[in-house]
C-alpha positions as CSV (number, residue, x, y, z in Angstrom):
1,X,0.0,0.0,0.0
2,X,1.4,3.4,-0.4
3,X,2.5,5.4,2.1
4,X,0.1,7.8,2.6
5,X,-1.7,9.3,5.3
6,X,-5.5,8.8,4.9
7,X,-7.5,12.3,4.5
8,X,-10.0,12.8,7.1
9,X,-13.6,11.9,6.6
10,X,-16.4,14.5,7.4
11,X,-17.2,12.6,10.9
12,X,-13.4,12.7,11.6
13,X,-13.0,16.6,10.8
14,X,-16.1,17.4,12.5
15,X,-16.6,15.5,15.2
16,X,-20.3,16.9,17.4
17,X,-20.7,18.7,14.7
18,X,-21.0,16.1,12.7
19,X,-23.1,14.1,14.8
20,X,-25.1,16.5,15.7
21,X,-26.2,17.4,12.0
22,X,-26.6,13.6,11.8
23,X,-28.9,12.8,14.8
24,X,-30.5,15.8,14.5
25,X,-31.8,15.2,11.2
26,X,-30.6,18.3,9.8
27,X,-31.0,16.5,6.3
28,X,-33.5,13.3,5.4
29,X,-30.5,11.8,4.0
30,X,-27.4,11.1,5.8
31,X,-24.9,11.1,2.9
32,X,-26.0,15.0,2.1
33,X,-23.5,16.6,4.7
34,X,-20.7,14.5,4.0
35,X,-21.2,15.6,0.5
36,X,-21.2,18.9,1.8
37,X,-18.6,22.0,1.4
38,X,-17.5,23.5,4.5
39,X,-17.0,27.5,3.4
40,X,-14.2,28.3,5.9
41,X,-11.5,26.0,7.5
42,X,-12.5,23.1,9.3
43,X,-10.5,24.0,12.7
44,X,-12.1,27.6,12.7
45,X,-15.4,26.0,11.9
46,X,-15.4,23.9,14.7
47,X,-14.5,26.3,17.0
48,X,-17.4,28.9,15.7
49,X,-19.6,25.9,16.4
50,X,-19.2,25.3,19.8
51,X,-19.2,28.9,20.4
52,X,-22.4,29.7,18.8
53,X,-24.2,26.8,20.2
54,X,-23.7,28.0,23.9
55,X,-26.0,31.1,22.3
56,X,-29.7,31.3,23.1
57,X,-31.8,30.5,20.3
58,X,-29.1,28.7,18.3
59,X,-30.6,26.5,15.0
60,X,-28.3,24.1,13.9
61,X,-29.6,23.8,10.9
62,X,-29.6,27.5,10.1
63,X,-25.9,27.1,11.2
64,X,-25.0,24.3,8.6
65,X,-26.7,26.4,6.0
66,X,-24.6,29.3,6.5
67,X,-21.5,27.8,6.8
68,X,-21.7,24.9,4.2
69,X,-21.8,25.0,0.2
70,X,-24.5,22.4,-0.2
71,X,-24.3,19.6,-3.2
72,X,-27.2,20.0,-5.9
73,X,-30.4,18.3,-5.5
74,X,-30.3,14.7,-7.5
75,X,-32.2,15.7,-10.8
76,X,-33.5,19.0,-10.1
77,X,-31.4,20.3,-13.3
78,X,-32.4,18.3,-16.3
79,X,-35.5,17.7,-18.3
80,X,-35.6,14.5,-20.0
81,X,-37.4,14.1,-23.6
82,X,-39.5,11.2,-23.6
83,X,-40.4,11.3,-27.1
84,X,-37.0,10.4,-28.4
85,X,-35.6,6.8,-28.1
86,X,-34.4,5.0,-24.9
87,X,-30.6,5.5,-26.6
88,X,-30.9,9.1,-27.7
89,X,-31.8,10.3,-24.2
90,X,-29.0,8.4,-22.9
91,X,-26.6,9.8,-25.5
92,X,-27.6,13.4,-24.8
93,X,-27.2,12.6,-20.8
94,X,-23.5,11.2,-20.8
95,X,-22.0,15.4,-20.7
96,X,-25.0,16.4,-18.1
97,X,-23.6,13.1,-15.9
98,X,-19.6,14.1,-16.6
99,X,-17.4,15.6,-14.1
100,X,-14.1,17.7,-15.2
101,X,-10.8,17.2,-13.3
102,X,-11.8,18.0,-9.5
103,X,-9.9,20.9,-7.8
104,X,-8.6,20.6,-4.6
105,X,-10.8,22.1,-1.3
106,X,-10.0,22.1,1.9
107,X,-12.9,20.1,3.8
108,X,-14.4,18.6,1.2
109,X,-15.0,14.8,1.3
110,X,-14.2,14.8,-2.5
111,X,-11.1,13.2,-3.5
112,X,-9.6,14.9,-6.2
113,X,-9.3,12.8,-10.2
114,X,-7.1,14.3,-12.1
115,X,-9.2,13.7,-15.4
116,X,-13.0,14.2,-16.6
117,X,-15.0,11.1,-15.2
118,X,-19.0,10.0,-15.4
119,X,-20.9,9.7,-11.8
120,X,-23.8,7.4,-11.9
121,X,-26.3,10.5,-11.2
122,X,-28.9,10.8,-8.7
123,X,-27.4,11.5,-4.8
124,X,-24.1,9.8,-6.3
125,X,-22.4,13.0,-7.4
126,X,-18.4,11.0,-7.1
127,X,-17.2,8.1,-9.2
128,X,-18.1,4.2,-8.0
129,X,-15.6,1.4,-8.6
130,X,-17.4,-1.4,-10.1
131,X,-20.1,0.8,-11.5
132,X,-17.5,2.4,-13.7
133,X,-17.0,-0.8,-15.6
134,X,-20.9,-1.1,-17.0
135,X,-21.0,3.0,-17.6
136,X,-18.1,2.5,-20.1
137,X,-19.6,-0.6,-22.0
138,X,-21.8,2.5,-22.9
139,X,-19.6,4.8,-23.7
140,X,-17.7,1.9,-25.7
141,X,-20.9,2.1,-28.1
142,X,-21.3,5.9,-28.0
143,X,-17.5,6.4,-29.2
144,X,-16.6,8.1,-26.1
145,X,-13.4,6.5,-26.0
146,X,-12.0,9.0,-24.4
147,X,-13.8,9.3,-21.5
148,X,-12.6,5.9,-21.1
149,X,-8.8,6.7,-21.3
150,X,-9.8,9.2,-19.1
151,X,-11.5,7.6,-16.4
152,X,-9.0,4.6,-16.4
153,X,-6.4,6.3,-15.8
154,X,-8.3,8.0,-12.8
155,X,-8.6,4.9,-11.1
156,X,-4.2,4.3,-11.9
157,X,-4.1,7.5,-10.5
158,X,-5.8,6.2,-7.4
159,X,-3.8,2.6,-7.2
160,X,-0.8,5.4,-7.0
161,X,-1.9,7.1,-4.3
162,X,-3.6,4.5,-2.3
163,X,-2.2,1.1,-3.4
164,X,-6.1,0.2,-4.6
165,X,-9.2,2.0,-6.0
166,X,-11.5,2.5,-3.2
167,X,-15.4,2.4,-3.3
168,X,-15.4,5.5,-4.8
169,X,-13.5,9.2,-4.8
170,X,-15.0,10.2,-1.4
171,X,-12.5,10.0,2.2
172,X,-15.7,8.4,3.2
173,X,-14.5,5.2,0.9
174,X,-10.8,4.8,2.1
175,X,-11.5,2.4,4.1
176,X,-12.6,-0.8,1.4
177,X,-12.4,-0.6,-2.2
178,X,-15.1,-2.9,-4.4
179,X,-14.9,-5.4,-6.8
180,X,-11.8,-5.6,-8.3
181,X,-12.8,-4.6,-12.4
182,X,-9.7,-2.9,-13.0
183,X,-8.3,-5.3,-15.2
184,X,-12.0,-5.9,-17.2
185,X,-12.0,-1.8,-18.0
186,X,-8.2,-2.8,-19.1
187,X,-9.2,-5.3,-21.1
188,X,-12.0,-3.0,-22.6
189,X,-9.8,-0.6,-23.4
190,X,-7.4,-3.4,-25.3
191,X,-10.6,-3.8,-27.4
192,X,-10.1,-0.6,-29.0
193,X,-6.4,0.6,-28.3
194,X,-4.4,-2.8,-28.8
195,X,-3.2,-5.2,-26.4
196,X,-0.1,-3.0,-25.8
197,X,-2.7,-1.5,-23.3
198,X,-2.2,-4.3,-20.9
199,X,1.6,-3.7,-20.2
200,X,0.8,0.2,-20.0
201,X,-1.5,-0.5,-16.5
202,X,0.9,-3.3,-15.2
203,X,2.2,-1.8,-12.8
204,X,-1.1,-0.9,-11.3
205,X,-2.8,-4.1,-12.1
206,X,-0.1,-5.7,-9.9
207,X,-0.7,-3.1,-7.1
208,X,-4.1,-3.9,-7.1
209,X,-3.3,-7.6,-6.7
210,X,-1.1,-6.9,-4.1
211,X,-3.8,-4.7,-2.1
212,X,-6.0,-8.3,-2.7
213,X,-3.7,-10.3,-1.8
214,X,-1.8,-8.6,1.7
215,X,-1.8,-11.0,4.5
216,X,-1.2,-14.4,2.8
217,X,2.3,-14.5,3.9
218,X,0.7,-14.3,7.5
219,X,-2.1,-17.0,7.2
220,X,-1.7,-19.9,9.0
221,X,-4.2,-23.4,10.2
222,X,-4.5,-20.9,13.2
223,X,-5.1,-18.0,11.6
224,X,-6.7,-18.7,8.1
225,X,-8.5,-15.3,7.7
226,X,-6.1,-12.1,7.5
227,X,-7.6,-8.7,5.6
228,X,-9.1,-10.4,2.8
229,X,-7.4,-13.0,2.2
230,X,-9.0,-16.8,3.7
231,X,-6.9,-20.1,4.0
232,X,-9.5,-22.7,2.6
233,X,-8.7,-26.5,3.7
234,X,-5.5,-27.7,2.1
235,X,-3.6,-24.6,1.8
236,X,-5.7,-22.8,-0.9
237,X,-5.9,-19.9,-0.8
238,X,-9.4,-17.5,-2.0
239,X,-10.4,-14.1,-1.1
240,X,-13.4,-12.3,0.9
241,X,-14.4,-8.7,1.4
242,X,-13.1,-6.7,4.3
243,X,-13.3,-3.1,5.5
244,X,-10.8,-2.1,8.7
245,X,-12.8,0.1,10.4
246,X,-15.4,-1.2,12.9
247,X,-17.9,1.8,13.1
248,X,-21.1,3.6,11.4
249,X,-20.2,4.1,7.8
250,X,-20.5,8.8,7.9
251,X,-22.6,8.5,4.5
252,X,-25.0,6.1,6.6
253,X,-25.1,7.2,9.9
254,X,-28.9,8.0,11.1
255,X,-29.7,4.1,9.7
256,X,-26.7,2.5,11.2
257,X,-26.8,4.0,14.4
258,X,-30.5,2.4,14.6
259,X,-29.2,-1.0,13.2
260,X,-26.7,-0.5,16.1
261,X,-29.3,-0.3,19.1
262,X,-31.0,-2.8,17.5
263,X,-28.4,-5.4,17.6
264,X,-27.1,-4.0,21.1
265,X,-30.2,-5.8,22.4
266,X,-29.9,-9.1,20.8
267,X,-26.5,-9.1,22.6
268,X,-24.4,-8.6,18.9
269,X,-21.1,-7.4,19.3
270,X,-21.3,-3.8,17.6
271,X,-17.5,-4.1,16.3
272,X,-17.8,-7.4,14.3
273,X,-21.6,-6.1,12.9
274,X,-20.7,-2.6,11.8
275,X,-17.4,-5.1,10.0
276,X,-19.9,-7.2,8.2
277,X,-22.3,-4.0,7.0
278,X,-18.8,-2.6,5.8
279,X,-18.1,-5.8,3.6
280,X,-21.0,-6.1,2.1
281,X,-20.7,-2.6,1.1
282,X,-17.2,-3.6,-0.6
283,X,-19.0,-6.2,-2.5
284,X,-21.3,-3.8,-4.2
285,X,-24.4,-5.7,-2.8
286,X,-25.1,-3.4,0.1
287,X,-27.7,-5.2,0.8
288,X,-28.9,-8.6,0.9
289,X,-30.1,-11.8,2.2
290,X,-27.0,-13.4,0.8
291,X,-25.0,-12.2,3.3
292,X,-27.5,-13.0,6.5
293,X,-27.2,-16.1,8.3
294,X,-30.6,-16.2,8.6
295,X,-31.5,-15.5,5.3
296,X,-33.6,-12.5,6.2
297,X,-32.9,-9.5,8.7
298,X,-30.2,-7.3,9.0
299,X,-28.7,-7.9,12.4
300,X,-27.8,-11.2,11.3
301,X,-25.7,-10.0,8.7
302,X,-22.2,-11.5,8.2
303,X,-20.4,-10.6,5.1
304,X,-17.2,-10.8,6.5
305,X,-17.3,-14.8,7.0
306,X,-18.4,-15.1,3.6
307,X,-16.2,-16.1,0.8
308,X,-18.0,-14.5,-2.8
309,X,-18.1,-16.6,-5.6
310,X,-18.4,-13.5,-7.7
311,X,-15.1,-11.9,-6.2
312,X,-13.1,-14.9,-6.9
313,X,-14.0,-15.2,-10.6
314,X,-13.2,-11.1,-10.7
315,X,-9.6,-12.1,-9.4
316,X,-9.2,-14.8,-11.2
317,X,-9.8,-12.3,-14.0
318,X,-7.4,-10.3,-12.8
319,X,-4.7,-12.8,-12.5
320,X,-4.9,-14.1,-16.3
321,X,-4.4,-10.4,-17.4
322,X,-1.7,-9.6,-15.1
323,X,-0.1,-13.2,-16.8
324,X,-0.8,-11.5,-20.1
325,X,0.8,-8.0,-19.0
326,X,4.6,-10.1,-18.1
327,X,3.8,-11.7,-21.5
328,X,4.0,-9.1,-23.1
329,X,6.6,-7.5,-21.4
330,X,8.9,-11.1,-21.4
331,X,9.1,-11.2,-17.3
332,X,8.4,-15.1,-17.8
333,X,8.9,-16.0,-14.7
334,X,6.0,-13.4,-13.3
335,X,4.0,-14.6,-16.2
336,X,4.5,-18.2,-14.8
337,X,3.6,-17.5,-11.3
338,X,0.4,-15.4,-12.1
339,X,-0.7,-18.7,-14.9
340,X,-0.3,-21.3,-11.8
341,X,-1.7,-18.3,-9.0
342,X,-4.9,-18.5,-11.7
343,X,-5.0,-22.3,-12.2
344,X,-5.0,-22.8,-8.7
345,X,-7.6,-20.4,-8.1
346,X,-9.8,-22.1,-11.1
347,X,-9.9,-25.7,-9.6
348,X,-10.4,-23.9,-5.7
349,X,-13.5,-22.2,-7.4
350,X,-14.7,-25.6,-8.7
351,X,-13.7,-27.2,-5.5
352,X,-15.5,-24.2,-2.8
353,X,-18.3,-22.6,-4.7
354,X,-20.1,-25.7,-6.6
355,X,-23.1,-27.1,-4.7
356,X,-23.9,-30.7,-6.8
357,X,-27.3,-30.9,-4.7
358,X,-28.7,-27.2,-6.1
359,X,-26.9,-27.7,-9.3
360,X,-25.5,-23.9,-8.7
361,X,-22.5,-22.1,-8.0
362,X,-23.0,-20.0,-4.3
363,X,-20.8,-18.5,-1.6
364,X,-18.8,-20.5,1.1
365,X,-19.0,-19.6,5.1
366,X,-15.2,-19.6,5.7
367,X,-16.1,-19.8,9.1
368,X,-18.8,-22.8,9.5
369,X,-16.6,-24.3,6.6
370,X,-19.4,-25.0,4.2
371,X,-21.5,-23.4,1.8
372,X,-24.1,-21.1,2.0
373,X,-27.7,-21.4,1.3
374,X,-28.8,-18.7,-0.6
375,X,-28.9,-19.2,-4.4
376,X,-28.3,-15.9,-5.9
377,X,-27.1,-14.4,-9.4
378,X,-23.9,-13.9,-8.3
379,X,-23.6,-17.8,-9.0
380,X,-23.9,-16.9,-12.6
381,X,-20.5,-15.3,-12.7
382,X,-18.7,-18.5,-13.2
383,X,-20.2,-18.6,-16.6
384,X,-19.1,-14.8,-17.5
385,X,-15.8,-15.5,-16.6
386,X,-15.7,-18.9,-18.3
387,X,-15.0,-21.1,-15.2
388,X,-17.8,-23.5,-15.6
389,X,-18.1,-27.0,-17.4
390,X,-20.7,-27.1,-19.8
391,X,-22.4,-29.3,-17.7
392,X,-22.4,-26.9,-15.0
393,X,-23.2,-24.4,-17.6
394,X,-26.3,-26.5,-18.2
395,X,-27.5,-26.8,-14.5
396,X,-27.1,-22.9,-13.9
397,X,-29.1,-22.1,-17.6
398,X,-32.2,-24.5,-16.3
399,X,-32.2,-23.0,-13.4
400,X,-32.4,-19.6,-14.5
401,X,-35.2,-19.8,-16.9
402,X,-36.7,-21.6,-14.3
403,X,-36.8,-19.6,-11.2
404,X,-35.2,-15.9,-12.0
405,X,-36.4,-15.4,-15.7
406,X,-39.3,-12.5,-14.6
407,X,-41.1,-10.2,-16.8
408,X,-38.9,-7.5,-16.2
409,X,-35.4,-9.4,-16.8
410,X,-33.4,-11.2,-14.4
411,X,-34.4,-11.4,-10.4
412,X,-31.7,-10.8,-8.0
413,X,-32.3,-13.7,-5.6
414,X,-35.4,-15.5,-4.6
415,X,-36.0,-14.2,-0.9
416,X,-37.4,-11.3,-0.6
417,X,-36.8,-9.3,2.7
418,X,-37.1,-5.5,1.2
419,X,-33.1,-5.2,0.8
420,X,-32.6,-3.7,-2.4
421,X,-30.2,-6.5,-3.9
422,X,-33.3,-8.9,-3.3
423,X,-36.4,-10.0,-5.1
424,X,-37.8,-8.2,-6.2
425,X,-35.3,-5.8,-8.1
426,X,-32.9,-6.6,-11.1
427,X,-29.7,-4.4,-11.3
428,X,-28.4,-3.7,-14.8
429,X,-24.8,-5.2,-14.4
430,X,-26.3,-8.9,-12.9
431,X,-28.2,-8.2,-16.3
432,X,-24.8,-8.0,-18.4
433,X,-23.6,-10.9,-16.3
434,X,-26.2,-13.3,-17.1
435,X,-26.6,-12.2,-20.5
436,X,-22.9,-12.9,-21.2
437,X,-22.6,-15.6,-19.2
438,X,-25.4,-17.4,-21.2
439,X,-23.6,-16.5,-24.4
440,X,-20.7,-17.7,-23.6
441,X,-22.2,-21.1,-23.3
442,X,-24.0,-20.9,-26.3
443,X,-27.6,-20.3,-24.5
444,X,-28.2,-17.9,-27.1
445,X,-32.0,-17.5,-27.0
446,X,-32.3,-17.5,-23.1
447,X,-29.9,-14.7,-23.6
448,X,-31.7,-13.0,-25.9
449,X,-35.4,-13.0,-23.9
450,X,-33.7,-11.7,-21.0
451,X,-32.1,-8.8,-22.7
452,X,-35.1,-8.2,-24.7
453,X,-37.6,-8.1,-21.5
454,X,-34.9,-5.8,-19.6
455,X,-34.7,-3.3,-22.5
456,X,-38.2,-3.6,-22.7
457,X,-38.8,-2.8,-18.9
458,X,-36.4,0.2,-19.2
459,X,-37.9,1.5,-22.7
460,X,-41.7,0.9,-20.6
461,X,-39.8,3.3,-17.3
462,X,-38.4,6.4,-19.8
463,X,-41.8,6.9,-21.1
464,X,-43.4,6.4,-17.7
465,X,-40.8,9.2,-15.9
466,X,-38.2,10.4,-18.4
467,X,-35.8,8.3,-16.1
468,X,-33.2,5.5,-16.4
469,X,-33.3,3.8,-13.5
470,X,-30.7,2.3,-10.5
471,X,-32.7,-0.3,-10.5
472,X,-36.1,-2.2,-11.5
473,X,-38.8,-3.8,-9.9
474,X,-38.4,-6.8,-12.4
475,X,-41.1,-8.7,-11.0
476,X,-44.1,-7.1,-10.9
477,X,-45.0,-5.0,-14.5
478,X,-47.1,-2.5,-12.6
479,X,-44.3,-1.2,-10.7
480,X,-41.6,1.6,-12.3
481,X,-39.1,1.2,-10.1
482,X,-37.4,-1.2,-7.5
483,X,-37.3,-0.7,-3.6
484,X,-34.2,-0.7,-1.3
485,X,-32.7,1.4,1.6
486,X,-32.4,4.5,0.0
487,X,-34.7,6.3,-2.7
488,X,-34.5,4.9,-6.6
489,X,-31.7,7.0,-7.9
490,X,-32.0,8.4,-11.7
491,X,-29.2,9.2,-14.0
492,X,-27.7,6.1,-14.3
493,X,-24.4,5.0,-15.1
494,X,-24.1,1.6,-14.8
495,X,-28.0,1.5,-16.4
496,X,-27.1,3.3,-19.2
497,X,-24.1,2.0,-20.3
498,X,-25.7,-1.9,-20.1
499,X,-29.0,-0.4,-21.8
500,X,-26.4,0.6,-25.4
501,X,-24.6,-2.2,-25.3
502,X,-27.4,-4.6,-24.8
503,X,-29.9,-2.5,-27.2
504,X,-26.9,-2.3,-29.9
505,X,-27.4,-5.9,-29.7
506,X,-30.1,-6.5,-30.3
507,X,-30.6,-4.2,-33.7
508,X,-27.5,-5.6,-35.4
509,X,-28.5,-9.0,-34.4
510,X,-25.0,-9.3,-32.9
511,X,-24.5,-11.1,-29.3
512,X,-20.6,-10.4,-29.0
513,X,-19.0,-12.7,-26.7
């Protein structure tokens, strides 16, 4: 990791303040004051604070508004066409949802890219990690190309400076990153610039892997689970999410601090559970009944135990390009290490995450040593990264059409417990993953009726609001948009960029693979 001292987060440089605004509901939504702007030094802000407050009369929330440069509204700024195509409107929104190189400010949360950069829109006004990858399929098929260079090399700009990409460009993040897709939006790149493109980012992709991969050299049959890294039985070695910083995420507070007094009374230890919320949030799935033990509420939550299929097939991923990168530069031996690193992390996913009684790929408990229940969609990524048999293939493709094919698209998981990465909802990049995963197996119709009933769910939404969606309610045809912890957020990035690809498609009667 480099060695760099962490910028503060808003609850760090504000302390009371900062809780204060937060408990005292200042905002409906906790992430809008760490998104906000502090208009004088933090220090000298503090101390203004806790003199004014001693004052008769004194309204915090006046206070904050005085002294804070609050973020925009989510939407209040464009006015969407509904009378032009699904892909048009999407076109025209790619500059409203760009960001030019960030300056520096003292106070804000905002971690400075040094190049222009897409945010998914809606109350995410910074760049996300994983999103980033499904938002450039898009601009892939609008020719933005440069947007890509750009935003690539924003995130080897952040591997610099931190040794990984965190969540996303907000000192709320440092503390996790999410699922490791640096080396897909290399590869994407490749595509169009030439596989000399792989060599360019190899000293970052190796940085990355590194981040992934600190603590192996500690782990041992008494200690088989250091940072993210998990000792399975007979010395393999897989991967988990982690965060290192046991509290209330700042962006979250007022919902985490009641999720705290609720597990205080069951007796839950309030270090290991706001540990588990954090690595589920590293996963991307923040949240879902694929990381409780119980299958259902919150409290019982316990990401951290859990080894992701999903992740493992991303580092996989990540080791066959970094084996391509020494290729290309002749380091042989490097090449040779990251080929057997990847083959041993091939037969461990067949060996860990393949469940012969459901037929399906899931998650394995690194902690009960076994697998878990839920059958979810990130099962499927075994068949977008090419790790499964065609038998396997087979299983998961029944399966599928059988259980998570809905009218909207592809359902999330089969529980429902009113988490937002649950059924009901369908998220556009599980959408790319099946859909690619199908074709890669030669399940070309499948593949095609899902695509065709998510386009058609997103065409149905446009007209209905002038939006493109977070996420769907995939389920239920009556319904515009999905539910979850926060509000539907429009814009969307990740949306977007799956809705061209998938839409290009299907009018050029291509299915790339």
């Amino acid at each position: 990791m480099a060695n760099l001292t962490r910028p503060q987060s808003p609850d760090q440089l504000f302390g009371e303040l900062y809780r204060a605004v937060q408990l005292g509901q200042v905002f409906t939504d906790s992430k809008t004051f760490v998104d906000c702007v502090p208009k004088m030094v933090p220090a000298h802000l503090i101390a203004l604070y806790e003199s004014e407050k001693q004052k008769p009369g004194f309204d915090l929330s006046a206070f904050v508004h005085e002294h804070f440069v609050l973020p925009p509204k989510p939407g209040s700024d464009y006015v969407s066409d509904t009378s032009i195509p699904t892909a048009e409107h999407i076109n025209r929104l790619w500059d409203w949802l760009a960001r030019s190189a960030d300056p520096q400010v003292e106070g804000s949360s905002r971690i400075p890219l040094p190049h222009p950069y897409i945010v998914p829109g809606g109350r995410f006004r910074e760049i996300f990690y994983w999103d980033t990858y499904y938002t450039m399929l898009g601009l892939q098929e609008a020719g933005r190309m440069d947007l890509i260079r750009s935003m690539l090399d924003n995130f080897a700009y952040l591997i610099d400076l931190f040794g990984y990409v965190p969540n996303g460009n907000r000192t709320y993040f440092l503390s996790r990153s999410q699922p490791p897709y640096f080396a897909l939006m290399v590869q994407l790149l490749a595509e169009t610039d030439g596989p000399d493109v792989l060599s360019n980012y190899l000293p970052q992709l190796q940085r990355e892997y590194d981040f992934w991969m600190q603590g192996r050299n500690a782990l041992t049959d008494d200690r088989p689970i250091v940072r993210r890294v998990v000792q399975v039985p007979d010395q393999g070695i897989l991967n988990r999410h982690w965060d290192d910083t046991p509290t209330i995420r700042p962006e979250a507070y007022r919902v985490e601090a009641e999720l705290a007094d609720e597990a205080q009374k069951l007796g839950i230890d309030l270090e290991a559970l706001h540990t588990h919320v954090r690595a589920a949030c590293e996963s991307g799935w923040d949240f879902s009944s694929r990381w409780f033990s119980d299958g259902k509420t919150m409290t019982s939550i316990h990401a951290a135990d859990i080894v992701p299929v999903d992740l493992n097939c991303a580092l996989y991923f990540l080791e066959i390009t970094l084996r391509d990168a020494y290729r290309q530069t002749s380091l042989i031996i490097d090449a040779e290490k990251m080929e057997q690193a990847a083959a041993a992390r091939k037969e461990q996913i067949q060996t860990f995450f393949w469940n012969e009684h459901t037929r399906f790929f899931h998650d394995y408990d690194a902690v009960a040593g076994r697998l878990t229940p839920a059958i979810t969609l990130a099962g499927v990524a075994p068949l977008f990264f090419k790790l499964a048999s065609p038998e396997q293939a087979s299983h998961i493709h029944n399966r599928l059409k059988t259980d998570f094919l809905k009218e909207g698209g592809w359902v999330t998981t089969l529980v429902n417990t009113g988490q937002q990465w649950d059924w009901p909802n369908g998220w556009a990049p599980l959408q790319w993953i099946v859909y690619k995963g199908l074709l890669n197996y030669g399940f070309t119709e499948t593949a095609r009726e899902g695509r065709d009933r998510w386009l058609a769910l997103n065409d149905k939404v446009f007209k209905a609001s002038g939006k493109m969606m977070e996420k769907y309610n995939v389920v239920d045809a009556a319904l515009t948009t999905g539910g979850g912890k926060y509000p539907n957020q429009d814009g969307f990035g990740w949306t977007n960029g799956v809705y061209l690809r998938m839409v290009n498609d299907s009018e050029n009667g291509l299915e790339r693979v």
